[in-house]
N, C-alpha and C positions, 0 to 999 in steps of 0.2 A: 528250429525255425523252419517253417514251410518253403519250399523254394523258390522261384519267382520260374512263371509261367508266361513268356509273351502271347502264346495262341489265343490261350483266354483272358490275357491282357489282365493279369494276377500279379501284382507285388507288395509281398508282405513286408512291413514296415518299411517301408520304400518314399522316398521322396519323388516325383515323378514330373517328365518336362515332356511339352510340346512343343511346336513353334505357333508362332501367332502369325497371321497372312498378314505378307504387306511387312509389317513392322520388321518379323527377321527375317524377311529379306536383305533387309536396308542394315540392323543389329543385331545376327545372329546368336548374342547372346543373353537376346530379351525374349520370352515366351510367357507360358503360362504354367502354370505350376500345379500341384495336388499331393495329397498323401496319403497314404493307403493305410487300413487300419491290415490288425496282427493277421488275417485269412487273406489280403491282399487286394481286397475292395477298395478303389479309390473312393475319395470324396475330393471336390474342388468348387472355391468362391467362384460361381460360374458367372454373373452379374448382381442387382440389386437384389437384393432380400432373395439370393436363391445360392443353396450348396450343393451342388449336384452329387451322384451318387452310383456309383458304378457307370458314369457315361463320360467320361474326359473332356471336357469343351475342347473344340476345336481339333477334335483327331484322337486317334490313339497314342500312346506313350510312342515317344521315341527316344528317351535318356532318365534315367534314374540313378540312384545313390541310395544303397539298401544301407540303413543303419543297425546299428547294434544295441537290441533292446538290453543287454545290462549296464548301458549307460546313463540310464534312466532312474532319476534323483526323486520326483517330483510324481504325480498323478500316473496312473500305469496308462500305458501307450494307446488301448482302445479309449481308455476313457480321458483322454487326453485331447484324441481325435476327434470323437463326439462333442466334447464343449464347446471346442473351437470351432466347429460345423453347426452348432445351435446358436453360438454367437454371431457369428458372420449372415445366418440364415435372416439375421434382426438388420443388418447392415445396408448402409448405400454403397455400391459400386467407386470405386473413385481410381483410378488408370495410375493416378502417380504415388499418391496414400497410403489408401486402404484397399487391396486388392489380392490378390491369390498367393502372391508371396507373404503376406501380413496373416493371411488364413495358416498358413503352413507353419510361421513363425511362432504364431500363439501358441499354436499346438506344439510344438518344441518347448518355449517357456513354460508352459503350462505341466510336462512332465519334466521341466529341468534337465533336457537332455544333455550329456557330458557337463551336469553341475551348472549351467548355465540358465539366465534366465534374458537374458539380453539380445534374441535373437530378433533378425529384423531382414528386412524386404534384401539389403544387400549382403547380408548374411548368407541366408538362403539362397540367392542369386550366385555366389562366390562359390558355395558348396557345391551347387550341380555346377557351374565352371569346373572347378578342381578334382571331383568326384566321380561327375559323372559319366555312366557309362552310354553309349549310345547303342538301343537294345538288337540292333543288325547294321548291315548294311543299308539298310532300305530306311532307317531309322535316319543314318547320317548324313544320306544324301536329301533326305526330305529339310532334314534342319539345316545343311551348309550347302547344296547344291547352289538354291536361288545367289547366294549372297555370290557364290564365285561367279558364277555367272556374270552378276551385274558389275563386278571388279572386273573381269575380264573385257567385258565389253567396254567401259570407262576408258581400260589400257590401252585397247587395241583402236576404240576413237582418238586416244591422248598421241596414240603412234600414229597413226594415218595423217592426220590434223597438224 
């Protein structure tokens, strides 16, 4: 297996997270998702009818969860990646739905990763929870800084007040 490259923003079979402006501020553990095919090319449901492609929406990686391609039951992992990035490319956008985690999902169901074909928006959501890694420092503080922040300030009004 290739090894995962943050410089050039490379991760092979990797499940991959950003934050979303605004949103995780407020629930840092809502973002945007993508998955990288086996050379470590992202692909991710970036809006309506469009899969982007080595360009990450909304930033570079800052948390991933490399999996383990002999887990894999079903369609092998590039081609796995690709259908679910042709299928979504046919798609409308939808925030609560159908949306970057549901991209990522397919594509797990679609090669039956660990035997499974049931995965879904809070699946995927749970797994970079529990998995993943945050790819530096500069990673962690871009996804959990704002949110302290705004807890802090909350506090230190709730104290003053």
């Amino acid at each position: 297996m290739k090894p995962i490259d943050t410089k050039k923003d490379r991760f092979p079979f990797c499940i991959v997270w950003t934050p979303l402006p605004c949103i995780s501020w407020f629930l840092p553990f809502i973002g945007h998702v993508g998955i990288a095919y086996s050379n470590g090319v992202i692909r991710d449901f970036a809006g309506p009818y469009y899969v982007s492609e080595d360009n990450l929406a909304f930033g570079k990686t800052t948390r991933y969860v490399q999996l383990d391609p002999t887990h894999i039951s079903g369609k092998q992992w590039d081609t796995a990646v690709k259908e679910a990035s042709d299928e979504y490319n046919g798609r409308m956008h939808n925030l609560c739905c159908d949306n970057c985690h549901s991209h990522v999902a397919m594509a797990l169901n679609l090669m039956e990763y660990k035997g499974k074909s049931s995965w879904n928006m809070v699946s995927v959501c749970w797994m970079l929870l529990i998995r993943g890694r945050f790819v530096n420092l500069c990673g962690f503080l871009k996804s959990c800084l704002p949110f302290f922040i705004i807890v802090a300030t909350i506090l230190l009004l709730a104290f003053l007040l």
